[in-house]
C-alpha positions in Angstrom: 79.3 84.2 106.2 76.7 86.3 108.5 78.1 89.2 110.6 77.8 88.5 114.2 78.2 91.4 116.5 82.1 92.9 116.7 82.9 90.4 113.9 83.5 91.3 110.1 84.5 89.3 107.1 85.8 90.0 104.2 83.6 91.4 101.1 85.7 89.4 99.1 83.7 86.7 98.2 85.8 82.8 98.9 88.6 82.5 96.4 87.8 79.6 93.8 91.5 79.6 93.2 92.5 78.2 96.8 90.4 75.0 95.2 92.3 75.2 92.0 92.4 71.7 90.0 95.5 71.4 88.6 96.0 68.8 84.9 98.5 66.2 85.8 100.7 65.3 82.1 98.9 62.3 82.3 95.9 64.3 82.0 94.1 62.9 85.3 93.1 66.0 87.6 94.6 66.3 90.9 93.5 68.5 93.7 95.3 71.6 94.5 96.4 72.1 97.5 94.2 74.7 99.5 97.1 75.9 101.6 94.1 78.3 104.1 91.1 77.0 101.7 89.7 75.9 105.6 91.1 79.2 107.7 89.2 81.3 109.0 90.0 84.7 108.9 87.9 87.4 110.6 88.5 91.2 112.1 86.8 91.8 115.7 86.5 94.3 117.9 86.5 92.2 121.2 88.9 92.8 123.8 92.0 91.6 123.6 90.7 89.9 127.1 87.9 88.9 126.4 89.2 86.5 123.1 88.3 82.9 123.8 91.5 81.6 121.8 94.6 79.2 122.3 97.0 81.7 121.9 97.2 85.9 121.9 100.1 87.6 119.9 101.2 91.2 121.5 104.0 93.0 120.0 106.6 95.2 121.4 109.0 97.3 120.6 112.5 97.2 122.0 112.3 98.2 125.5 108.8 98.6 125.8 107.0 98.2 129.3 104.7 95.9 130.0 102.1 97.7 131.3 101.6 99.2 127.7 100.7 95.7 126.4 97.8 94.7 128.3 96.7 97.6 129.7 94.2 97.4 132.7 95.2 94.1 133.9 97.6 94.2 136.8 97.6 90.7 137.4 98.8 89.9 133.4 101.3 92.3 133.9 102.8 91.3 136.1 103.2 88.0 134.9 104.5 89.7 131.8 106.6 92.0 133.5 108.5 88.8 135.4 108.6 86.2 132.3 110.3 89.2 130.1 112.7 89.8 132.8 113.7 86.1 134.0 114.4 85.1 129.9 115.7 88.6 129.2 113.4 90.1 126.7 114.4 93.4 125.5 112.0 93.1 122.5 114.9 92.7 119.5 113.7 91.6 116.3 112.9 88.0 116.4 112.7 88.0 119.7 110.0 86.1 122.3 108.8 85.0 125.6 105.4 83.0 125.9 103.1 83.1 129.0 100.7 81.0 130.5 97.7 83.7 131.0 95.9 80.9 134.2 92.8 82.0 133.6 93.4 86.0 133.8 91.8 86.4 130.8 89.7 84.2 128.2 93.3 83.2 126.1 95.1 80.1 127.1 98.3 81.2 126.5 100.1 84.9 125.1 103.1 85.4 123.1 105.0 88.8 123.2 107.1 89.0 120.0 109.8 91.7 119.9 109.6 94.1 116.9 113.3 95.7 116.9 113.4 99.7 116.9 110.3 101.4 115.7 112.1 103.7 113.6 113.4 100.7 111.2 110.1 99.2 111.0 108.4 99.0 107.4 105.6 97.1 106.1 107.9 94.0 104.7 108.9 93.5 108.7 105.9 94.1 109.4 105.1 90.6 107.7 108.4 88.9 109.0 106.9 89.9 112.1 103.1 87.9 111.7 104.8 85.0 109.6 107.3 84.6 112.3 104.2 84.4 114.7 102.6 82.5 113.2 105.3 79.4 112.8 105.6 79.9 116.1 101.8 79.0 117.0 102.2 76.0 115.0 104.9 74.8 117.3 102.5 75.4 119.7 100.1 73.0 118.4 96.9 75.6 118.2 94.4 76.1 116.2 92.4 79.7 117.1 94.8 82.5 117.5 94.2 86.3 117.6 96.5 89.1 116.4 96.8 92.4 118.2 97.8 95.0 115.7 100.2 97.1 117.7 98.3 100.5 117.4 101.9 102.6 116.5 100.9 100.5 113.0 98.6 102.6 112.1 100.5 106.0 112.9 103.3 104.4 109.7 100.4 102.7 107.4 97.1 102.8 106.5 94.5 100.3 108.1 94.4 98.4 104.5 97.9 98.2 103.9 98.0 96.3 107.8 95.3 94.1 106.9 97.1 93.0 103.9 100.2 92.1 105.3 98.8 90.4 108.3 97.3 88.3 106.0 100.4 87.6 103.5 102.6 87.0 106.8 100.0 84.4 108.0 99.8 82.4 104.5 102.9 82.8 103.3 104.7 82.4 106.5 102.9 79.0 106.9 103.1 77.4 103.1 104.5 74.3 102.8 104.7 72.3 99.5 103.8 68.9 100.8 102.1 66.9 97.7 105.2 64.6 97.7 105.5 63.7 101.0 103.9 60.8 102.6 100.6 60.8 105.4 102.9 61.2 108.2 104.6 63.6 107.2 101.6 65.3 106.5 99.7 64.9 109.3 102.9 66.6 111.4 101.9 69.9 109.7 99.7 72.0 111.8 96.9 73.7 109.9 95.4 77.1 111.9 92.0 77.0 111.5 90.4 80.5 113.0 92.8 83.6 112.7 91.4 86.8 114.5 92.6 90.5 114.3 91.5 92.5 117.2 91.0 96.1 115.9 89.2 99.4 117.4 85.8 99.9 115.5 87.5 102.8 113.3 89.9 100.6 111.4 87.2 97.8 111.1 86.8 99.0 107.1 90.1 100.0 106.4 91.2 96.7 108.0 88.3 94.6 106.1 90.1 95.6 102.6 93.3 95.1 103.2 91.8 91.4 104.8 90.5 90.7 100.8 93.1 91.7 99.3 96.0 90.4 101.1 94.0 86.6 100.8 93.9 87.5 96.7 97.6 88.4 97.1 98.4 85.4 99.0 96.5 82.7 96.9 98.2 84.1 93.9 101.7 83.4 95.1 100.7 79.8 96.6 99.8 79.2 92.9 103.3 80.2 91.8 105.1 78.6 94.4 103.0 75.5 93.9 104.1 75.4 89.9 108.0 76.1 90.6 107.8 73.1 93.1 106.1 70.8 90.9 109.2 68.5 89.1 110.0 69.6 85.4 108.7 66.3 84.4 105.1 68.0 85.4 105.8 71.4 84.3 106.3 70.9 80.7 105.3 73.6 78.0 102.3 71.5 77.4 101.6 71.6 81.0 101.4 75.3 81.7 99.3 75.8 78.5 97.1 73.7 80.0 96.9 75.6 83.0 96.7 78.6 81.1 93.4 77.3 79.3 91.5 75.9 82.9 92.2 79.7 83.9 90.6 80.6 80.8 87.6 78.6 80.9 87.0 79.0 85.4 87.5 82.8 84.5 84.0 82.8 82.3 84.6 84.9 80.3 87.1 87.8 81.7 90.5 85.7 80.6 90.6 84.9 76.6 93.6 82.5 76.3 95.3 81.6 72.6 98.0 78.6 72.6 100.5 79.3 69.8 101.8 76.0 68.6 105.2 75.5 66.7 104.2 76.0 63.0 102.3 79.1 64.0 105.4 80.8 66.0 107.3 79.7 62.8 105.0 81.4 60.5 105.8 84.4 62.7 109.1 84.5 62.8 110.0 83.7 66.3 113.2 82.4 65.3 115.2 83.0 68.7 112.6 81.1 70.5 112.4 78.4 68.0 115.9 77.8 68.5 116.2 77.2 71.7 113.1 74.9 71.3 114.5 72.8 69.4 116.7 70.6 71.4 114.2 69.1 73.2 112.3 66.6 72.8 109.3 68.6 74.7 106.7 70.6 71.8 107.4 74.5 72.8 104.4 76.6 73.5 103.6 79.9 73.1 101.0 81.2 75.6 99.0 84.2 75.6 96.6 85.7 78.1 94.1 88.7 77.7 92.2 90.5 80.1 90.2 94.0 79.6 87.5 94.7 82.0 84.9 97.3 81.8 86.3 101.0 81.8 90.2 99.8 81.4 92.0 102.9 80.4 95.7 101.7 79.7 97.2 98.3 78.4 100.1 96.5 80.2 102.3 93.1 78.9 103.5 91.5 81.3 106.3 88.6 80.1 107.6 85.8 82.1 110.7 83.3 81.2 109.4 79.9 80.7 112.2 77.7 80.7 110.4 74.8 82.0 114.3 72.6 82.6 117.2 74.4 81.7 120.3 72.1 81.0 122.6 74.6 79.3 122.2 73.0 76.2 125.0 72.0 74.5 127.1 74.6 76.6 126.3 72.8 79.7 125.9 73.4 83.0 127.8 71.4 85.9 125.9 69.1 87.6 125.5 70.9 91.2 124.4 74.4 88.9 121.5 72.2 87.2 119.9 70.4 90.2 117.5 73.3 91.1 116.8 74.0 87.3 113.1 73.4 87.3 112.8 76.8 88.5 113.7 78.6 85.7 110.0 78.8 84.8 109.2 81.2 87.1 108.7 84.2 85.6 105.8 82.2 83.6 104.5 81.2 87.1 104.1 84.5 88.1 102.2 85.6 84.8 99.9 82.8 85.4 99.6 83.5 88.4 98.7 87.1 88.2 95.9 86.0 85.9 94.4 83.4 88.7 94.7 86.9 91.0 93.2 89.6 88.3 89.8 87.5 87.9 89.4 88.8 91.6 90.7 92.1 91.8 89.3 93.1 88.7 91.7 96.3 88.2 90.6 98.6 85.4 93.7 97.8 83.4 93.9 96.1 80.4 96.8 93.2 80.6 98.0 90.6 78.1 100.3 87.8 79.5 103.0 86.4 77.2 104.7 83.1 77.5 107.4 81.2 75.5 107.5 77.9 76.8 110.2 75.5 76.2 113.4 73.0 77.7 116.5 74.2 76.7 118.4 70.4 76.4 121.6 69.2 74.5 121.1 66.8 71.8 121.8 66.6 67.9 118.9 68.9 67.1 119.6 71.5 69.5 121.3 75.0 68.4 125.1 74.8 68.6 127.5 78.2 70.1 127.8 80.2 66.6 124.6 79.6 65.4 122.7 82.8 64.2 119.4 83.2 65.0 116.5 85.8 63.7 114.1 86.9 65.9 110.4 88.2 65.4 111.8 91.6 65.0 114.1 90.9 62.5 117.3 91.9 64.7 119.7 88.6 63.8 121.8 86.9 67.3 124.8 85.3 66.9 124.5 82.3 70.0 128.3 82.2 71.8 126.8 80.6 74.6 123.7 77.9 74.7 123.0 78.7 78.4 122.0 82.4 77.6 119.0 81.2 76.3 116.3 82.8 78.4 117.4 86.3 76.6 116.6 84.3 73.2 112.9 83.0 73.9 112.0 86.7 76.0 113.9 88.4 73.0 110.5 86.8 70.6 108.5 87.4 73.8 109.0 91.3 73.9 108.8 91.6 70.1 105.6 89.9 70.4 104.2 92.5 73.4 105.5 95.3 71.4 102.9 94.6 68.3 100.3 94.8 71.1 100.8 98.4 71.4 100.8 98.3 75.4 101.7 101.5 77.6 103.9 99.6 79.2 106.1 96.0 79.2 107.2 94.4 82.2 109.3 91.0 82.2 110.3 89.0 85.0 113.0 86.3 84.5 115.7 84.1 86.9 117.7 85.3 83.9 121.4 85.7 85.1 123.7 84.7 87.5 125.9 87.8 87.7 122.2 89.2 89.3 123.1 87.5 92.1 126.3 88.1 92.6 125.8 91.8 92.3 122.2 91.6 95.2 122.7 88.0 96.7 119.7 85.6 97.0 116.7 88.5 98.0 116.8 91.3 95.9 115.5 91.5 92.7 117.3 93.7 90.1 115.1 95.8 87.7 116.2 97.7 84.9 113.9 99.8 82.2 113.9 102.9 79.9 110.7 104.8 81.2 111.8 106.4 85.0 108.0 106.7 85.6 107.1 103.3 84.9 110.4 102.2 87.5 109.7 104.3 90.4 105.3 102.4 89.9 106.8 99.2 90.3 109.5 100.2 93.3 106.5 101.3 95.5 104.5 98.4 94.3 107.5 96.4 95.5 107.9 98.5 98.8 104.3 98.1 99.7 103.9 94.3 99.3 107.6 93.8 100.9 109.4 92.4 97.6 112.9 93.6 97.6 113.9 95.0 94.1 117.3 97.1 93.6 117.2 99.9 90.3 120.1 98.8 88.3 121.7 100.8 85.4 120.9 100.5 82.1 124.5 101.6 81.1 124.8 102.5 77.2 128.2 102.7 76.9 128.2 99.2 77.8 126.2 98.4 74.5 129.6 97.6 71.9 129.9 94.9 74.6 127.4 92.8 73.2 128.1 93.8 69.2 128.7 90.8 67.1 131.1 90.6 64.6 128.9 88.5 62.0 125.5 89.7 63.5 123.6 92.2 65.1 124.0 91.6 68.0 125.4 88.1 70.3 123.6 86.5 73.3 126.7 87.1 75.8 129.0 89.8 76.8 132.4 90.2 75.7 134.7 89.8 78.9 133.3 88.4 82.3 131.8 91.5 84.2 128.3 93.2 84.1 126.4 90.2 82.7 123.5 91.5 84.9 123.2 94.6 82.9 124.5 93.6 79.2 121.6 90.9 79.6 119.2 94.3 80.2 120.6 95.7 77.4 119.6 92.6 75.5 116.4 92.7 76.1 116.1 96.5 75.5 117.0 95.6 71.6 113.2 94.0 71.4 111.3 96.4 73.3 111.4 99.5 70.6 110.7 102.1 72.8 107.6 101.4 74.8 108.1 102.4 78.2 109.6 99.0 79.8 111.3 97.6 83.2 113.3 94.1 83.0 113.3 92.1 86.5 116.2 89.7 87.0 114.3 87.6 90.0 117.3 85.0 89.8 118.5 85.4 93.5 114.7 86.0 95.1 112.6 83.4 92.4 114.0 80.1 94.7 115.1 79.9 98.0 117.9 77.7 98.9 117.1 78.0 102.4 114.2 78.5 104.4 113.7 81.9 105.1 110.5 83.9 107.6 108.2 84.4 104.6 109.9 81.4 102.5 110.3 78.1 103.0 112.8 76.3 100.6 111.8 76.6 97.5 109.5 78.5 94.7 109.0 81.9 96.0 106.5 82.9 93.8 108.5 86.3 93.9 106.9 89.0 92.1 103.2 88.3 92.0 102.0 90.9 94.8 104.7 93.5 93.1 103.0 93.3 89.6 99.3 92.9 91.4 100.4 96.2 93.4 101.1 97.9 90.2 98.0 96.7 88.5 95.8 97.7 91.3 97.9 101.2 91.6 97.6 101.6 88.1 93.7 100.8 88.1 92.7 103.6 90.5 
């Protein structure tokens, strides 16, 4: 796209992955979604007046004044001034009041939205604050907006890191997973075409970064979110390994991918995997993907769950607890994802992805509560309960990103329940061994706006988990801490590389539509780890 005078796009050049064909199980492709494939996204330095657009988004903090939003315009102040007062506008969080502009300047319409106290404002508010914005312009029916950064922003952040998240607010804030639905339905959904951010000239580059990366960040988790939707009758092992080898092969060249199939993990001992696997019907998978770009100085595995339908097995769940179960794949949608995001960023960090993929299902094959199973490390697991099985398959996972000789492991998993009782549905909990390596990925998390809580790695609460007949078993004696005596798990197969665990149970699937979330995959974790990578890269 040419530069036209006060306009600047992105160096980033258009994402291929926004176009990204995804293999049907039938085998016949199917167009991915392109989610802002068509939007057009570009930084000026125009007037806020002087933006021919349908709609103009101010902010303001509680209590603010009028005159501070659209300075030198009496007239628009006025009219400001009198539609904050008649509907009460004190500028709370979530607040808004919309007025017609008749002609006083080149927008058709502006929308004042309330920011809350400025003292409580943080970067993940900061995109509640444009996603919120931006469902509201689709209510509006328009298709140009502008954004006007509210200039205190850049007193908290840096230009980039506003950039980004104006971004990630717009795309995420907007994503809905509409393949399913029929043409009416579709044709209801508003799609923004141009999206402007009015800047002063000196946080035009700052601001033109943060633009790139933010669409990388964003395409990333659409990806994610777009696999956790897709039914588990798509999303088989077979199916992700699939998608792991079109990454491979649209990547030319910077994503190596290796499909381990049953009598290879067999040969290798992955005997905790194996026997979850086993129930189902479905062939398990093991997936591996390997990226080292020029000058990469360290080494990072990054392991996601890839339950692809959890039933419980043969301890199974109730009904209501199972509906949602295709989800339990996520932690493999986000290492897949991360990949479809690294063949842009390009950090100089070496990073091998690790996938077992399998169902976990009841049937006359599957592994039965006092089974002992041996994983790749040798340690032996006596299996009280069939529904802790994502521990199992992770447990060969780890072993196998230990024999990589990495600097660091990172898992993600929707691996317990007692997660969520301990955080609720947003937080994240993250465990590891290496204080370093936790406090990288807690300000990766606090810049992109994921919510992660450090947990304890308690040792004392080790005997809990002690089997009688075993080395160790796959659940906790007694009901509490499951959270962290699933951590503790996991720590058995790490040996002691420096490693953090993520439980994303509560923030992986949204039961309820929330700013930044609609119902639904959440692709959770994908900017945290891309953060870290790009952190770790510099």
């Amino acid at each position: 796209m040419a530069l036209r005078a006060g306009t600047y796009a992105s160096a980033i050049p258009p994402l291929a992955l926004c176009n990204y064909i995804l293999l049907q199980s039938s085998g016949q492709p199917a167009r991915r979604r392109a989610d802002f494939a068509d939007m057009n996204f570009s930084i000026k330095t125009t007037s806020p007046s002087q933006a021919q657009v349908d709609l103009l988004i101010l902010y303001s903090w509680r209590g603010e004044k009028a005159e501070t939003l659209v300075p030198n315009n009496l007239k628009l102040q006025s009219s400001i001034k009198e539609a904050m007062t008649r509907e009460q506008f004190r500028g709370d969080e979530g607040e808004y009041v919309d007025i017609y502009t008749k002609g006083e300047i080149e927008a058709y319409k502006i929308l004042v939205v309330g920011l809350g106290k400025e003292e409580d404002f943080d970067l993940y508010k900061l995109r509640k604050s444009i996603a919120a914005a931006t469902k509201k312009a689709k209510q509006f029916k328009v298709k140009k907006l502008a954004f006007v950064p509210h200039n205190s922003w850049y007193k908290k952040f840096e230009p980039e890191l506003v950039g980004q998240s104006m971004v990630e607010g717009v795309v995420l804030g907007g994503y809905k997973f509409l393949k399913y639905k029929g043409k009416e339905e579709k044709e209801k959904n508003i799609e923004l075409e141009d999206i402007m951010f009015l800047v002063t000239p000196n946080k035009v580059a700052g601001m033109e970064k943060g633009l790139g990366i933010g669409k990388i960040f964003s395409a990333a988790t659409i990806f994610a979110r777009d696999l956790i939707n897709e039914p588990a009758a798509v999303t088989t092992p077979t199916y992700l390994a699939k998608i792991a080898l079109d990454l491979g092969k649209k990547a030319a060249g910077q994503i190596k991918v290796k499909i381990l199939e049953k009598e290879e993990v067999a040969k290798m001992g992955m005997g905790a995997f194996l026997g979850v696997a086993q129930g189902s019907e479905e062939p398990p998978k093991f997936i591996v993907l390997h990226t080292k770009p020029a000058g990469a100085r360290e080494k990072v595995v990054v392991v996601g769950k890839g339950i692809t339908f959890d039933t419980g097995g043969l301890s199974l769940k109730p009904a209501e607890h199972m509906m949602t179960m295709k989800m339990d794949m996520s932690g493999a949608a986000t290492v897949l994802a991360l990949f479809a995001g690294l063949t842009h960023l390009k950090p100089k960090v070496e990073v091998v992805g690790v996938i077992a993929a399998c169902e976990n299902m009841p049937s006359g094959k599957a592994v039965k509560p006092g089974d002992i199973l041996t994983a790749m490390n040798g340690k032996t697991i006596e299996v009280l309960n069939t529904d802790a099985e994502g521990r199992l398959t992770l447990a060969d996972g780890l072993s196998y990103a230990v024999g990589q000789k990495p600097q660091a492991i990172i898992d993600l998993a929707t691996l317990t329940g007692a997660c969520m009782v301990a955080l609720g549905q947003e937080i994240a909990g993250m465990w590891g061994n290496d204080e370093k390596l936790n406090d990288k990925v807690k300000k990766a998390s606090e810049v992109v706006g994921e919510k992660l809580w450090h947990m304890p790695l308690e040792k004392e609460y080790k005997p809990l988990i002690k089997s009688d007949i075993a080395d160790i078993k796959n659940i906790q004696t007694g009901k509490y801490g499951g959270a962290i005596t699933a951590a503790l798990f996991l720590e058995e197969f790490v040996d002691k590389i420096p490693w953090v665990h993520l439980d994303i149970a509560g923030p992986a699937y949204e039961e309820s539509e929330t700013t930044l979330v609609p119902k639904g995959g959440a692709g959770y974790g994908v900017r945290t780890i891309l953060q870290y990578l790009l952190d770790l890269g510099k």
